[in-house]
Structure formats: C-alpha cells, structure tokens
ZAMARGU-4260 file (C-alpha; in steps of 0.2 Angstrom, whole numbers, plus 5000, padded with zeros to 4 digits):
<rodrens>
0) 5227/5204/5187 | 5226/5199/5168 | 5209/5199/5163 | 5205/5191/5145 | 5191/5206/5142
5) 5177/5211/5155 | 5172/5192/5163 | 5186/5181/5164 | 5203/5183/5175 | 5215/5171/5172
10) 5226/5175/5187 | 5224/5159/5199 | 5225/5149/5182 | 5241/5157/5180 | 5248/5155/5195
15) 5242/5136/5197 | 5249/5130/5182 | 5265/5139/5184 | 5262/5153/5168 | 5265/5136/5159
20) 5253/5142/5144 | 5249/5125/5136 | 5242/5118/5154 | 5233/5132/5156 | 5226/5131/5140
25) 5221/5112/5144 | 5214/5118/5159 | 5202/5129/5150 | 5197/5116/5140 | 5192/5104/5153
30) 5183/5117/5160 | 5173/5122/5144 | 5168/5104/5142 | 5163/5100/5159 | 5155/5117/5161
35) 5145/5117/5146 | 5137/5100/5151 | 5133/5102/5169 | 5127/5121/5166 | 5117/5113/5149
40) 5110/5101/5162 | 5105/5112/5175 | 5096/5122/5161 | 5087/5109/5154 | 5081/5103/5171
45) 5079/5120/5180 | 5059/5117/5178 | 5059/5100/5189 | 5078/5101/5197 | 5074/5096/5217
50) 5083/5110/5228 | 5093/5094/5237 | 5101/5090/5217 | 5102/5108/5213 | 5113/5113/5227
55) 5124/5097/5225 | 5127/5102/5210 | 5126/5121/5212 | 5142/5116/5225 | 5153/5106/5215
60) 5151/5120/5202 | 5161/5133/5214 | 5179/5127/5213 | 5178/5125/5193 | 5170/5140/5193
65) 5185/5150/5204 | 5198/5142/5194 | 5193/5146/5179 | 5191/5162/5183 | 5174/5168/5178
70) 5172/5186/5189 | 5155/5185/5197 | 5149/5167/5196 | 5157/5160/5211 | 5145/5174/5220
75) 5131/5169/5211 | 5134/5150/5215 | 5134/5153/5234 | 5120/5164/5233 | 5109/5150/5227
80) 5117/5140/5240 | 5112/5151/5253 | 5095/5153/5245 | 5092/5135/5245 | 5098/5132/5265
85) 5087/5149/5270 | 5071/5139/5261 | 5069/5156/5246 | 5055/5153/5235 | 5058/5144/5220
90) 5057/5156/5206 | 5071/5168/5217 | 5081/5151/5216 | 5078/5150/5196 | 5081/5167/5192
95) 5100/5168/5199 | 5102/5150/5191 | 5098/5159/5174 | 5110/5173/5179 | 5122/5160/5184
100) 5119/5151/5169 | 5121/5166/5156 | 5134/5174/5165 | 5143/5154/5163 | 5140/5157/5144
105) 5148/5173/5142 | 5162/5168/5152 | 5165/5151/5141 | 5160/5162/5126 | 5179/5172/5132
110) 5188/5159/5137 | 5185/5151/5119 | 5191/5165/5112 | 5206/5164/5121 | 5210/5148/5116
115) 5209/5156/5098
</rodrens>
C-alpha cells in the first residue's frame, strides 16, 4: 500500500494506470481540477443545496474520490448518502459535508505535493 503521507493512497492509481507515472500523474490532475470545483461548489452552496442536488452530486463524487485515493472520504460520501435516503436532519447532513469537504482539501493539499 503506498501512501504519499497520512491521507492519500495511491495504490488503485497505480495499479490502473499500469505504474505508468506520467498517467498517473495526469490522473491526479484531472482529479484536483474537477475536485476543487465540484467540492468549491458544494461549499458555496451548502446553505441552500436541495438534499435531491446534494446527493446527485454527493454520488458522482464517490468513484473520483476512490480513485484518487483520498482514505476516508468515500466513507464520508456514503454516509451523507445514507443520511439523506434515511431523511437526517439537515445540520447532521452539513456537518459530514464540511468534514467531507476539509478532508477533500487535505487530501488535494497532498496530492499536489506529489505532483511537486
């Protein structure tokens, strides 16, 4: 298992690309500029985000999230997936999207540094 530090496992990366480094290294780019705007957006909008919407996007999140590699937020993705089908209050909802959401930074904040 080749973790970069303490968040971010590149193995399925690895694997998926073949060890080739410079598509792995594409890989994590894609994900940092998609992640960075669809977790950005979910944080400006977290206040008025409808539960349908935030789900939606809460699950298309998941694979990008497993493939990059980021230990921890998968789980946190389907909790607020669960949450939202199980009808939880709204502020539980928002408070594992924040942990979501910071956890998505310090993960991004690695992979960057990986990429040098």
């Amino acid at each position: 298992m080749e973790q970069i530090n303490k968040l971010v496992n590149l193995s399925f990366l690895r694997k998926f690309t073949n060890n080739d480094e410079e598509k792995l290294k594409h890989y994590i780019r894609v994900y940092l500029s998609t992640a960075e705007k669809m977790f950005g957006d979910l944080d400006k909008n977290r206040d008025s985000i409808s539960m349908e919407e935030l789900y939606t996007r809460v699950h298309s999140l998941k694979p990008q999230t497993t493939y990059a590699g980021i230990l921890g937020l998968p789980e946190i993705l389907i909790e607020i997936e669960t949450s939202i089908k199980n009808k939880a209050e709204r502020a539980e909802i928002i408070e594992k999207l924040d942990r979501a959401i910071h956890l998505n930074q310090r993960g991004m904040e690695e992979l960057q540094t990986y990429l040098g």
